[in-house]
Biopython code that builds the backbone (N, CA, C, O; Angstrom):
import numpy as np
from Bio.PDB.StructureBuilder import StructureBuilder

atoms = [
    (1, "UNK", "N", (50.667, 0.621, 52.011)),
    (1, "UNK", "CA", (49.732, -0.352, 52.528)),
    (1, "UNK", "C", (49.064, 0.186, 53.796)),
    (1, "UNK", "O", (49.694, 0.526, 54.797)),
    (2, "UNK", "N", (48.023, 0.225, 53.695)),
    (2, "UNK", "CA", (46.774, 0.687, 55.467)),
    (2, "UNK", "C", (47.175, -0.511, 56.276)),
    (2, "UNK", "O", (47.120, -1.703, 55.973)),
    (3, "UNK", "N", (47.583, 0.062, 57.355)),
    (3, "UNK", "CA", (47.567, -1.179, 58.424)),
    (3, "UNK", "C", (46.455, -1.078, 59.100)),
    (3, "UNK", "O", (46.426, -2.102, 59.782)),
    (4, "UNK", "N", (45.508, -0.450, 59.325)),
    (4, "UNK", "CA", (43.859, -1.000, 59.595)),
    (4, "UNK", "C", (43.004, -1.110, 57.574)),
    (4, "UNK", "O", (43.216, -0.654, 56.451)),
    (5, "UNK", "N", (41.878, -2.181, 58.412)),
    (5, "UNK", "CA", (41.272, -1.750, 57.468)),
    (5, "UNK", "C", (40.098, -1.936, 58.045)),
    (5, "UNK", "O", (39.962, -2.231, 59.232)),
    (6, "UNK", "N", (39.013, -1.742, 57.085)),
    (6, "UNK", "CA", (37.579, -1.701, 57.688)),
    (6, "UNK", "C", (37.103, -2.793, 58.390)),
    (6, "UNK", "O", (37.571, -3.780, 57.823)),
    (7, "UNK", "N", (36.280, -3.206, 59.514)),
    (7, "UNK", "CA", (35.556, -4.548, 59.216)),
    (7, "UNK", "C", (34.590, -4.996, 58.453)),
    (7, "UNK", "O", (34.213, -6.167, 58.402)),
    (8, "UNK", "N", (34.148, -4.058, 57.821)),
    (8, "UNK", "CA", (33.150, -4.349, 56.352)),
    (8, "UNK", "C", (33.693, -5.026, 55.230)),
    (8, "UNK", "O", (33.241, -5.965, 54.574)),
    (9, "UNK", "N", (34.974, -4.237, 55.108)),
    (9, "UNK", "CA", (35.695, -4.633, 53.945)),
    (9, "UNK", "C", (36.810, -5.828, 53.827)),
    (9, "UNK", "O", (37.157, -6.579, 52.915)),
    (10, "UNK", "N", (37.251, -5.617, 55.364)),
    (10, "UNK", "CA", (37.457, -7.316, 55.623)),
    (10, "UNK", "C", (36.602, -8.455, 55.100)),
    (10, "UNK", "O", (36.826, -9.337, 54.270)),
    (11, "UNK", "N", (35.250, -8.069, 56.069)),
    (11, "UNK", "CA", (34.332, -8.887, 55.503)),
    (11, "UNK", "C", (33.847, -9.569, 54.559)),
    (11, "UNK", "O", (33.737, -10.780, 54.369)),
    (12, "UNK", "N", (33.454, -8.296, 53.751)),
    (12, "UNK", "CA", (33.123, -8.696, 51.942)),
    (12, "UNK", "C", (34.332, -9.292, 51.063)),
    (12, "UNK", "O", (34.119, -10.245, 50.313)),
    (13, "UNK", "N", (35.807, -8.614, 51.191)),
    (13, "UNK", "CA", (36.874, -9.292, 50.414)),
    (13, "UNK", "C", (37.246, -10.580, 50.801)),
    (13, "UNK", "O", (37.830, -11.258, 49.956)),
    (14, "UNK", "N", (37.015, -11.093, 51.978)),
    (14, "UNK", "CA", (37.730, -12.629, 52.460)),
    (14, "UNK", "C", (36.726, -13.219, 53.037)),
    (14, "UNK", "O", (36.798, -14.336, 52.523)),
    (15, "UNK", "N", (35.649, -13.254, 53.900)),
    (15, "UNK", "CA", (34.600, -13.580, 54.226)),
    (15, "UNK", "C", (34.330, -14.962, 53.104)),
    (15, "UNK", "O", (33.939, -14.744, 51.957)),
    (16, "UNK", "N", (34.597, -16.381, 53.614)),
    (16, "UNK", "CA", (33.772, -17.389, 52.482)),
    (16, "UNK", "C", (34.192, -17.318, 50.616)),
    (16, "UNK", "O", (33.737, -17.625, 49.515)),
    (17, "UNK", "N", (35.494, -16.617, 51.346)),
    (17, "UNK", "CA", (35.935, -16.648, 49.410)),
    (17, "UNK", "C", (37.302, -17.634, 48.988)),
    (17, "UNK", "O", (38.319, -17.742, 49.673)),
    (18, "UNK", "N", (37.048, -18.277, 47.745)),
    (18, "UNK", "CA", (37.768, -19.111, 47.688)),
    (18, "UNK", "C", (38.238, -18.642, 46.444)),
    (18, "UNK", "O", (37.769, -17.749, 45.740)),
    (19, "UNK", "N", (39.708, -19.710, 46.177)),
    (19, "UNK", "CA", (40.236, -18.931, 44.999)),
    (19, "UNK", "C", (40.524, -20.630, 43.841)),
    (19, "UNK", "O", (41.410, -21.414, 44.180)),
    (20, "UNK", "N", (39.863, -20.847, 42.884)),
    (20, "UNK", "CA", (40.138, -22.123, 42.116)),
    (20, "UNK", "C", (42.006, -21.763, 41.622)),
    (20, "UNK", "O", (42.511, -20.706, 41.246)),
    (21, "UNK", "N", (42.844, -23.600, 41.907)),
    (21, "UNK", "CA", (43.731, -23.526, 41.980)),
    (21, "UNK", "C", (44.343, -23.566, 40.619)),
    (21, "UNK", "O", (45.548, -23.517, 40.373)),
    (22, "UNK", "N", (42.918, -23.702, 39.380)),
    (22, "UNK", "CA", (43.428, -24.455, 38.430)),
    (22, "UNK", "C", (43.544, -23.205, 37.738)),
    (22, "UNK", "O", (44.645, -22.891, 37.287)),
    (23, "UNK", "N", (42.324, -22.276, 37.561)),
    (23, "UNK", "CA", (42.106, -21.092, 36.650)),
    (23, "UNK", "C", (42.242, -19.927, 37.435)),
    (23, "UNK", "O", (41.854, -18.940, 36.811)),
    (24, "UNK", "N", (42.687, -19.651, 38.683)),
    (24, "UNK", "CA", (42.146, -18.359, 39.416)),
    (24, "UNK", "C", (40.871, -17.633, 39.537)),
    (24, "UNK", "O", (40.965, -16.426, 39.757)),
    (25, "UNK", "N", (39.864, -18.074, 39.449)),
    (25, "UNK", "CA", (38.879, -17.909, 39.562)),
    (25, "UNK", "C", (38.030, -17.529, 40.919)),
    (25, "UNK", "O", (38.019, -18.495, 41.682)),
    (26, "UNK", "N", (37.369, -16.475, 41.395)),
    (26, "UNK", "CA", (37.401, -16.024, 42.881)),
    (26, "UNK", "C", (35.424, -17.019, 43.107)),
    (26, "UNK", "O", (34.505, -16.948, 42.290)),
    (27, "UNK", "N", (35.417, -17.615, 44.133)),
    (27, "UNK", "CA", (34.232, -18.171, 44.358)),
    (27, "UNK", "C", (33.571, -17.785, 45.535)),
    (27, "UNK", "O", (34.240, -17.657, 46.560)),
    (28, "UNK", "N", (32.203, -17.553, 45.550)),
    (28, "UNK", "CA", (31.976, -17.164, 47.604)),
    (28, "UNK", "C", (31.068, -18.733, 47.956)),
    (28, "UNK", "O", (30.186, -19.230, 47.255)),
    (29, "UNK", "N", (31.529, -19.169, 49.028)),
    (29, "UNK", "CA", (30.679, -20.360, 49.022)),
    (29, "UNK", "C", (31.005, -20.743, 50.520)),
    (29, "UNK", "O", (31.968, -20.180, 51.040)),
    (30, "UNK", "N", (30.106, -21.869, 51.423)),
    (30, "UNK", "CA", (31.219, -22.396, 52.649)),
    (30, "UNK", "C", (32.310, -23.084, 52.835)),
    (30, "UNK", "O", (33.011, -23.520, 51.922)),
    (31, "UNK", "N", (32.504, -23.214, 53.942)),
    (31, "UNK", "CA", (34.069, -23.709, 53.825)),
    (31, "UNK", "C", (33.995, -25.499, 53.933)),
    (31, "UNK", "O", (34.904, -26.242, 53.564)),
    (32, "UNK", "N", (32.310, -26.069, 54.699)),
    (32, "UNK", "CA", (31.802, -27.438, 54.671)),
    (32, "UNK", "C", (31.448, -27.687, 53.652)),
    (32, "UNK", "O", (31.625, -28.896, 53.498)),
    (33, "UNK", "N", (30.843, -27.070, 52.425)),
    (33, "UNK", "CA", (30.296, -27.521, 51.270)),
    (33, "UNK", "C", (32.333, -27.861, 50.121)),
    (33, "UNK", "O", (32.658, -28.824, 49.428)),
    (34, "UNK", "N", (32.802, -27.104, 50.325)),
    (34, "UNK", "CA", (34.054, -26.995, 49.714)),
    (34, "UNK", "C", (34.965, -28.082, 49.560)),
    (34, "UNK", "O", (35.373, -28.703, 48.579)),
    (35, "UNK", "N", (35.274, -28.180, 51.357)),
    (35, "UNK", "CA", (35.932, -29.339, 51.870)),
    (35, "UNK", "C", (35.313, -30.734, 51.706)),
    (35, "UNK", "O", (35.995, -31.758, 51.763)),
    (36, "UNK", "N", (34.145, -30.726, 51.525)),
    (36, "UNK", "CA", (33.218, -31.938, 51.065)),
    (36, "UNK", "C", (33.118, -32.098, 49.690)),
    (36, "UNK", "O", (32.581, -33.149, 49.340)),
    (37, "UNK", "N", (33.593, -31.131, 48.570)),
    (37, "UNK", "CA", (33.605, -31.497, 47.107)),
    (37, "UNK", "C", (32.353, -31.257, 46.680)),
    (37, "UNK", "O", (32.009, -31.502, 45.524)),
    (38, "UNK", "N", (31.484, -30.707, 47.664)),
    (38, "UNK", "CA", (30.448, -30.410, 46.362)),
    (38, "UNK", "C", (30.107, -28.839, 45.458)),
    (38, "UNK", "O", (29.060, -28.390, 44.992)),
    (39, "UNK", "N", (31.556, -28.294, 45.485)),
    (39, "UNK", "CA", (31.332, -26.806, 44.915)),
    (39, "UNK", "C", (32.593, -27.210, 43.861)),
    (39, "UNK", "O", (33.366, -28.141, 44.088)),
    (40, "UNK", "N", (32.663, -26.256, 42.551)),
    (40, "UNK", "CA", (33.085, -26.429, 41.801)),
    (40, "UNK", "C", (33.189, -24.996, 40.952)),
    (40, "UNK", "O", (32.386, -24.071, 40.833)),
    (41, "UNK", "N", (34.508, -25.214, 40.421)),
    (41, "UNK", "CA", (34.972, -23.348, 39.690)),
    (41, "UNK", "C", (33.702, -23.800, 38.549)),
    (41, "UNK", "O", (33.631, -24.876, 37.954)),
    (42, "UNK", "N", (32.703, -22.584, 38.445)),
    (42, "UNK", "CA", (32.553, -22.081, 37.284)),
    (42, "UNK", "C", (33.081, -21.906, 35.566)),
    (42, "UNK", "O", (32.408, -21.788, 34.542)),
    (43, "UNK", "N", (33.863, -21.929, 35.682)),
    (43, "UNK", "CA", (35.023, -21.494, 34.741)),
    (43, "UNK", "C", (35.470, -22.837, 34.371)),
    (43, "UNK", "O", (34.917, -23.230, 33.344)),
    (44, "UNK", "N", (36.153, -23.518, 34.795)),
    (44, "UNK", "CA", (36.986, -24.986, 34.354)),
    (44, "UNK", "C", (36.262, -26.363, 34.990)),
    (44, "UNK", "O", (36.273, -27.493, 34.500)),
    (45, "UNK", "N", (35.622, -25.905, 36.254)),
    (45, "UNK", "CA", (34.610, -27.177, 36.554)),
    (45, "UNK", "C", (35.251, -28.119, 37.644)),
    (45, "UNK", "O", (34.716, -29.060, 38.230)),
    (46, "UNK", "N", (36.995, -27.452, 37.810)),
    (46, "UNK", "CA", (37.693, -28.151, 38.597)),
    (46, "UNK", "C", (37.122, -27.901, 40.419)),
    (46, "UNK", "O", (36.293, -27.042, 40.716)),
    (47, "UNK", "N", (37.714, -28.754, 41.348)),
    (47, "UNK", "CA", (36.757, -28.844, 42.526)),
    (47, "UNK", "C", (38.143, -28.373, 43.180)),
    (47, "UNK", "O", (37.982, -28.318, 44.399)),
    (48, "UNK", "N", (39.528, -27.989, 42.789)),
    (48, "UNK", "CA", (40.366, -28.117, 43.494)),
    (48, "UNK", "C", (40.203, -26.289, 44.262)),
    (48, "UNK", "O", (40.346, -25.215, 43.678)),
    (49, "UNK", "N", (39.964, -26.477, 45.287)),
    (49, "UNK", "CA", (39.720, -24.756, 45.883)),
    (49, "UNK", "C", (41.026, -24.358, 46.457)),
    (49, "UNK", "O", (42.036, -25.037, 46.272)),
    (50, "UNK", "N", (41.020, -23.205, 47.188)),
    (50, "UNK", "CA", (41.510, -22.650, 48.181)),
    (50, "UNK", "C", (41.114, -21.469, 49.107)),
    (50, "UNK", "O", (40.137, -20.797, 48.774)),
    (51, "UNK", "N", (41.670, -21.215, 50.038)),
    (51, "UNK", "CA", (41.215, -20.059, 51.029)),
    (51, "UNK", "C", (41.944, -18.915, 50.152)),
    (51, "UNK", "O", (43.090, -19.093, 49.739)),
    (52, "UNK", "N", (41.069, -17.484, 49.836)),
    (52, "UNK", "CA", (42.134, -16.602, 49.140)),
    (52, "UNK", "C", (43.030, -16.298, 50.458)),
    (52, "UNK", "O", (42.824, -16.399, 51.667)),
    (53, "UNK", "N", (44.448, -15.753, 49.416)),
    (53, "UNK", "CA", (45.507, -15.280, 50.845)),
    (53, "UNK", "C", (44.833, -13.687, 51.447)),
    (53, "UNK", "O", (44.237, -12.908, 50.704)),
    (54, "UNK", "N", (45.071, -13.450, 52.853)),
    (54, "UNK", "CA", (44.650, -12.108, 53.003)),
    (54, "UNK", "C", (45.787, -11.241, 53.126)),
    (54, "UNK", "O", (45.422, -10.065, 53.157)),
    (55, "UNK", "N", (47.387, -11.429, 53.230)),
    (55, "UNK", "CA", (48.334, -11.126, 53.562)),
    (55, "UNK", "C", (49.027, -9.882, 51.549)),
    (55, "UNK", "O", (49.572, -8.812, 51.280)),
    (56, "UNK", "N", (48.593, -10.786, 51.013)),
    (56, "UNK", "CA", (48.680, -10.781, 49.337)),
    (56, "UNK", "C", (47.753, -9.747, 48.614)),
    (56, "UNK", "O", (48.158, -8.740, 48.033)),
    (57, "UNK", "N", (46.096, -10.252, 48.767)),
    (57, "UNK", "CA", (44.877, -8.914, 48.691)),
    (57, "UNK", "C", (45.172, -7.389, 48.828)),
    (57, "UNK", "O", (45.283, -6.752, 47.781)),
    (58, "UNK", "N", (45.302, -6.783, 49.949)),
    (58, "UNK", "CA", (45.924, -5.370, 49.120)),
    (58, "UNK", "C", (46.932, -4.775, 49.203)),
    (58, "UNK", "O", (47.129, -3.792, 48.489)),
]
sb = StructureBuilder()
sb.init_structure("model")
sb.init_model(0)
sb.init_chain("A")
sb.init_seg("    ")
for serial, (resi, resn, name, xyz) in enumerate(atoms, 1):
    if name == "N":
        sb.init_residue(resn, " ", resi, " ")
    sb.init_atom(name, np.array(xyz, "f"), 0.0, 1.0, " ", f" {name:<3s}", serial, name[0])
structure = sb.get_structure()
């Protein structure tokens, strides 16, 4: 495991990404539109989100 990593790649992998709880499904969206219910997985349609883990990622 790298104990640095880029701040780019910080960026782009966790930056506004959410992970649907129902299908795993990775979403980029805000964190006010989310918490307010108006974003929804693609995939199953469910609204239930989460923050991806960053500890888990690589």
């Amino acid at each position: 495991m790298p104990k640095h990593r880029f701040p780019e790649a910080e960026q782009r992998l966790f930056h506004r990404v959410f992970v649907c709880m129902k299908c795993g499904a990775k979403i980029r969206s805000d964190l006010i539109k989310v918490r307010s219910g108006k974003i929804k997985c693609r995939k199953c349609k469910s609204k239930r989100l989460r923050p991806i883990h960053r500890e888990h990622k690589i």
